[in-house]
C-alpha positions as CSV (number, residue, x, y, z in Angstrom):
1,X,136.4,88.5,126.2
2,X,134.0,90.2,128.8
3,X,131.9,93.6,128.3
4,X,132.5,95.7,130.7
5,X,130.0,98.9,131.6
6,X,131.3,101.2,134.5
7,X,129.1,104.2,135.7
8,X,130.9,106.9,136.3
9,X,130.1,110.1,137.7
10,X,131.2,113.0,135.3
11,X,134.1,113.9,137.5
12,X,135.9,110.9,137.4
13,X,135.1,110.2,134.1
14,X,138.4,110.7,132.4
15,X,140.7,109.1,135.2
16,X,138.7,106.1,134.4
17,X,138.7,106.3,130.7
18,X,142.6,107.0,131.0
19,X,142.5,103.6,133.0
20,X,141.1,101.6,130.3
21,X,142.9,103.0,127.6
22,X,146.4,102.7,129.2
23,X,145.6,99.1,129.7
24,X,146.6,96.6,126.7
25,X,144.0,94.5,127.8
26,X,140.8,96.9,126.5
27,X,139.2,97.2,123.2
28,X,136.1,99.1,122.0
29,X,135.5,101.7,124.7
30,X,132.8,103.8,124.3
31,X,131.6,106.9,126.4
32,X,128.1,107.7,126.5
33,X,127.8,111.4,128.4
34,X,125.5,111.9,130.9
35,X,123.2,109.2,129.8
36,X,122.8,107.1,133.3
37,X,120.2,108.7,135.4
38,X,120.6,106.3,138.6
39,X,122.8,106.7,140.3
40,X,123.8,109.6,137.6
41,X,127.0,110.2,135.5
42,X,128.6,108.9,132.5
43,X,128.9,105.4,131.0
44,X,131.7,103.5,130.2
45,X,131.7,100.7,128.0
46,X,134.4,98.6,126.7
47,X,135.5,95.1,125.7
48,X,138.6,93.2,128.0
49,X,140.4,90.8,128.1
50,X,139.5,88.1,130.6
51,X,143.1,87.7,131.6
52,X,142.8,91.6,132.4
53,X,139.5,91.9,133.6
54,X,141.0,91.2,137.7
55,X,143.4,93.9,137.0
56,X,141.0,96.9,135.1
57,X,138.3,95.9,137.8
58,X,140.5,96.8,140.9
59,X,141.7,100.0,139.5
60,X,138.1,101.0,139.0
61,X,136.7,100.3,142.3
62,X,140.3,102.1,143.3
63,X,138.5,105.0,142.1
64,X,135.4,103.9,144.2
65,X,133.7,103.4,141.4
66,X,131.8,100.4,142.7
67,X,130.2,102.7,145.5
68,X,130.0,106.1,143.5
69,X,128.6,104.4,140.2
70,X,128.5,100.9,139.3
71,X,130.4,98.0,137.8
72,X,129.6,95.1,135.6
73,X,131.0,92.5,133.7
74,X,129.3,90.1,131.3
75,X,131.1,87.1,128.8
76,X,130.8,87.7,125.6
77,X,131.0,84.7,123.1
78,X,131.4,85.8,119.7
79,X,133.7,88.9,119.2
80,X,135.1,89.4,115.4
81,X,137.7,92.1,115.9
82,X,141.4,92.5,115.6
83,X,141.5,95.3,118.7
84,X,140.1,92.4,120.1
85,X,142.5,89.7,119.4
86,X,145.4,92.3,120.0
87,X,144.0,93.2,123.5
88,X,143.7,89.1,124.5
89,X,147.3,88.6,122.8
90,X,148.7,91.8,124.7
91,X,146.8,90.7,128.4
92,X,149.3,88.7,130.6
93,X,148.5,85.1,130.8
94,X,146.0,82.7,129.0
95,X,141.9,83.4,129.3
96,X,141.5,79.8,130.5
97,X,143.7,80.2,133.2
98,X,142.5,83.7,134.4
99,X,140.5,84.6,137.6
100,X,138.4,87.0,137.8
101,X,138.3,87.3,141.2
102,X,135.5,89.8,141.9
103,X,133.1,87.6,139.7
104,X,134.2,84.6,141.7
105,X,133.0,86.6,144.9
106,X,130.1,86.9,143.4
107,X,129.0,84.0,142.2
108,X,130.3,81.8,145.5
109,X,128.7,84.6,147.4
110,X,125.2,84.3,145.9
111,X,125.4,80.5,145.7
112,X,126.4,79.6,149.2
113,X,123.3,81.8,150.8
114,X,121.0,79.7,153.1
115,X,117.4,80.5,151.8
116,X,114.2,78.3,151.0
117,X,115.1,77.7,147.6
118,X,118.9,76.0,148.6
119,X,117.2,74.4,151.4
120,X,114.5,72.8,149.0
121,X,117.0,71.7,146.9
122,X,118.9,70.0,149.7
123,X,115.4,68.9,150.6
124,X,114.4,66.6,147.3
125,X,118.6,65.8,146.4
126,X,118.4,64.0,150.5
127,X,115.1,62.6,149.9
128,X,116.1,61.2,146.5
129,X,119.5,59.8,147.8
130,X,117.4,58.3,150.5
131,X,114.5,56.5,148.1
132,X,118.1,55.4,146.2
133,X,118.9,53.5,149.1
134,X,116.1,51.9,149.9
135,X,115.6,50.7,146.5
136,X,118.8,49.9,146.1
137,X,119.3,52.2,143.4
138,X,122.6,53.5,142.3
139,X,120.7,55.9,139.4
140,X,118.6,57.0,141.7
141,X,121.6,57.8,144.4
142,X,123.5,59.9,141.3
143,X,120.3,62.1,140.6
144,X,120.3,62.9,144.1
145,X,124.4,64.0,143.6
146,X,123.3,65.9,140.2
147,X,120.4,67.7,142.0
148,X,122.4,68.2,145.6
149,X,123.5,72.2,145.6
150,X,126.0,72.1,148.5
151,X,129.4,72.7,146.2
152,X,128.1,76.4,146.2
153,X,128.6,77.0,150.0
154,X,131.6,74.5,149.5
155,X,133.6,76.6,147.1
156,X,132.8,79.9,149.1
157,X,134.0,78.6,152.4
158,X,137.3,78.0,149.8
159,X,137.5,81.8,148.3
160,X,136.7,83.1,151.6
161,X,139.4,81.5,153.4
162,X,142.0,82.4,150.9
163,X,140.9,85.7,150.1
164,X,140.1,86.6,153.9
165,X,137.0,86.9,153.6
166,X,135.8,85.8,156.6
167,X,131.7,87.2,156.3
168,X,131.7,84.8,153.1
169,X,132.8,81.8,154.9
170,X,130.4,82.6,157.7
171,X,127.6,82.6,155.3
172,X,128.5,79.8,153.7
173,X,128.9,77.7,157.1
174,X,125.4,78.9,158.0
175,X,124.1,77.0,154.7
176,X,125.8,73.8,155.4
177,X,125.3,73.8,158.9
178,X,121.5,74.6,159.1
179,X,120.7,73.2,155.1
180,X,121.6,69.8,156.0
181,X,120.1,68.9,159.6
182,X,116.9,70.5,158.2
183,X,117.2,68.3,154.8
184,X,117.8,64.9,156.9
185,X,115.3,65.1,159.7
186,X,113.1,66.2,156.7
187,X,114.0,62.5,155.0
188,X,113.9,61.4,158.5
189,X,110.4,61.8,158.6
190,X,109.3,61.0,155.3
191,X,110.9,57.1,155.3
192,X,109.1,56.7,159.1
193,X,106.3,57.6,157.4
194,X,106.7,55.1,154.2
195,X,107.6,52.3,156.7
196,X,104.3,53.3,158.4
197,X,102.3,52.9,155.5
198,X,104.4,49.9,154.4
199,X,105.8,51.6,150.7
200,X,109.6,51.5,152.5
201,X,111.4,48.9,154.3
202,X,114.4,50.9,156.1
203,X,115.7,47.2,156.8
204,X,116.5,46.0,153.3
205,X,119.5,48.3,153.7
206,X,121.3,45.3,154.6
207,X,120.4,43.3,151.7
208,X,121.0,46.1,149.5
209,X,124.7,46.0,148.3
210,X,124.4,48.1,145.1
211,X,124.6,51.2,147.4
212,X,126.9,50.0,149.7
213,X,129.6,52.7,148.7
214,X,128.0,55.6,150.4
215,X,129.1,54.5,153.8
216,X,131.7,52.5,152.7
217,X,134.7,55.7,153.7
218,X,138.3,55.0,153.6
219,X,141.4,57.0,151.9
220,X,139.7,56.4,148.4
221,X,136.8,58.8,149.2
222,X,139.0,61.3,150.6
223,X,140.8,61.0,147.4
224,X,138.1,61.1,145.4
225,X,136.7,64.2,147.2
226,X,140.2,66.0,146.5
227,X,140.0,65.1,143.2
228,X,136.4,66.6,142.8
229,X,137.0,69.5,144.7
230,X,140.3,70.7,142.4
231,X,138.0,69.6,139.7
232,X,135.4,72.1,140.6
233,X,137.2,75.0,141.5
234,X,139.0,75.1,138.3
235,X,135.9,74.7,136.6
236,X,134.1,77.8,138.8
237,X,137.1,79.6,138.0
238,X,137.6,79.6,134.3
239,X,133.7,79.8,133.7
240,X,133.6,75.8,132.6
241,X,130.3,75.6,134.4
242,X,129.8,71.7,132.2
243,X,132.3,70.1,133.9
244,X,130.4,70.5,137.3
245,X,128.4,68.0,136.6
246,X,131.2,65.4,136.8
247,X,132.3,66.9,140.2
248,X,128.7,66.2,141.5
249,X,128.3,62.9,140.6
250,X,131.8,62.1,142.0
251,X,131.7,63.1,145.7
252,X,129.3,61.3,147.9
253,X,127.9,64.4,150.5
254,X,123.7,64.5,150.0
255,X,123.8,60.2,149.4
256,X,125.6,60.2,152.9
257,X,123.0,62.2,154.1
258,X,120.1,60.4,152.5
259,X,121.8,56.9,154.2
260,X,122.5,58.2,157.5
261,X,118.5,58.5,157.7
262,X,117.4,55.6,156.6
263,X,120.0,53.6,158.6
264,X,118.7,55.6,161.4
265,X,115.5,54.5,161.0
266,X,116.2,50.8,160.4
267,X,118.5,51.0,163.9
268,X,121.6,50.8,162.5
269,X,123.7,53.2,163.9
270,X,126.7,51.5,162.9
271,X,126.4,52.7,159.2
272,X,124.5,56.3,160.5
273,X,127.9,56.9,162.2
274,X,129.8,55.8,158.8
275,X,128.0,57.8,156.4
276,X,128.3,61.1,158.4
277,X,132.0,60.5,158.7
278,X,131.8,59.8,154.8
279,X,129.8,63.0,154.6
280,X,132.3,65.1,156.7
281,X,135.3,63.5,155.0
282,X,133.9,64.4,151.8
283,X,132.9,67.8,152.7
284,X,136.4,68.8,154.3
285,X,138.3,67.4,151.0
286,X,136.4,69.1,149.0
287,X,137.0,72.7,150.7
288,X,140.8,71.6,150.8
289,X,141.4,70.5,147.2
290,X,139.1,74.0,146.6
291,X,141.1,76.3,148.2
292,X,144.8,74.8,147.1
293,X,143.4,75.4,143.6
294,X,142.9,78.6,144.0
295,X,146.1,79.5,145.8
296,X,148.1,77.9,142.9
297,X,146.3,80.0,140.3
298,X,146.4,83.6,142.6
299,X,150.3,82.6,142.6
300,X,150.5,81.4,138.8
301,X,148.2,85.0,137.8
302,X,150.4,87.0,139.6
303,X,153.6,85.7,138.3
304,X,152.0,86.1,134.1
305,X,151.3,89.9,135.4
306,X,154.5,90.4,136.6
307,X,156.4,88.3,133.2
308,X,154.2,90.5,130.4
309,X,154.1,93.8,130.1
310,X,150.5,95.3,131.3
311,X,150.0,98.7,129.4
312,X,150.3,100.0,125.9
313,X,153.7,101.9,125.5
């Protein structure tokens, strides 16, 4: 279940409360007159199902609701109630399967935005995939994949290009493609300088075999960057946040990164050039697998609205 609250102003107050109660999805809606102050109006607060939410949400910001007053949606855990359990029997669909796509918007939305603290991330997750390397360090190389923050812009480029919406794919792009320069010629600098002082050795890259497989890139990372990127989405989109975890340790972006660097540095360009194609390869799987997941569940959500019946007769 999610809590809705909708501010209202006093004029549209009962169109919207007519809304919600039409819908089989909603439980517990209160009203609490004239009690919001900015912007002002009415309150509405109710209980839906998450299978419903995508629906009730539209027809409230069809009312302009959104711009006039304000809409938001939190999960709730716990809710002991049989209006409650009626109203997730009576929604179309299964919760775990539903998307709510204006929360998706914006979470990708607020995720994928290039500022200081993505970019620091970026930063450390590079550096650490690069010290991984050079110490030939596959736990190392997964802390950098835990810490890296790029599936945010990742998944947005994915909802914006099947939703259309072409300002969050910019966005996201701008991330990517100004995040990770900035991170590697950051870790560029930082392993010249420990080869300066003598605490790296770029060149022991060669000897250093446990690592190998972040520029090792072939059909199997593309695979495995499908895998995680389907993996991902589905968790984004049915609010499994855990599982994304497993999806960052999987796909080999920021390690690429890190080794491109270092390789730089020791003057092998050979395995530079191989682990920015790894890093592009993963990258572009990722986005694909994305963006197919969410097309099959905008198609499967549509077709459980259209086989189960959506108001209360």
């Amino acid at each position: 279940m999610l809590h809705l609250r909708a501010v209202c102003p006093p004029e549209q107050t009962a169109e919207a409360i007519g809304l919600l109660r039409a819908h089989a999805g909603t439980a517990h809606l209160v009203v609490h007159r004239g009690v919001a102050v900015t912007p002002a109006g009415d309150l509405i607060e109710a209980d839906i199902a998450r299978e419903a939410a995508d629906e009730i949400v539209d027809s409230l910001c069809a009312l302009r609701l959104d711009r006039t007053g304000g809409i938001t949606l939190e999960a709730l855990d716990t809710a002991l109630s049989d209006a409650a359990d009626a109203a997730e029997e009576a929604a179309p669909g299964e919760a775990a399967d539903a998307v709510v796509w204006q929360e998706l918007l914006g979470r990708t939305g607020e995720e994928s935005r290039w500022n200081a603290t993505f970019q620091a991330f970026l930063a450390i997750a590079c550096l650490l995939a690069a010290v991984g390397v050079l110490t030939d360090s596959p736990v190392t190389v997964v802390g950098a994949m835990v810490v890296g923050p790029e599936f945010g812009p990742l998944a947005a480029i994915a909802v914006g290009l099947v939703l259309g919406r072409w300002d969050l794919v910019r966005q996201a792009l701008i991330a990517l493609v100004v995040g990770f320069p900035v991170a590697m010629v950051l870790t560029g600098a930082v392993v010249l300088l420990g080869k300066a002082i003598g605490i790296f050795d770029p060149a022991a890259i060669v000897q250093n075999h446990d690592v190998d497989f972040v520029y090792q890139v072939g059909a199997v990372s593309f695979v495995v960057a499908l895998l995680a990127g389907a993996a991902g989405m589905l968790a984004m989109t049915s609010a499994k946040s855990a599982a994304l975890v497993g999806v960052f340790i999987s796909v080999t972006t920021v390690p690429a990164a890190g080794y491109a660097m270092v390789s730089v540095v020791a003057g092998r360009w050979d395995r530079a050039g191989y682990s920015l194609l790894q890093l592009f390869v993963n990258l572009a799987g990722i986005v694909l697998a994305a963006a197919i997941v969410l097309i099959l569940r905008r198609r499967k959500q549509r077709s459980d609205v259209l086989l189960r019946p959506l108001s209360r007769g």
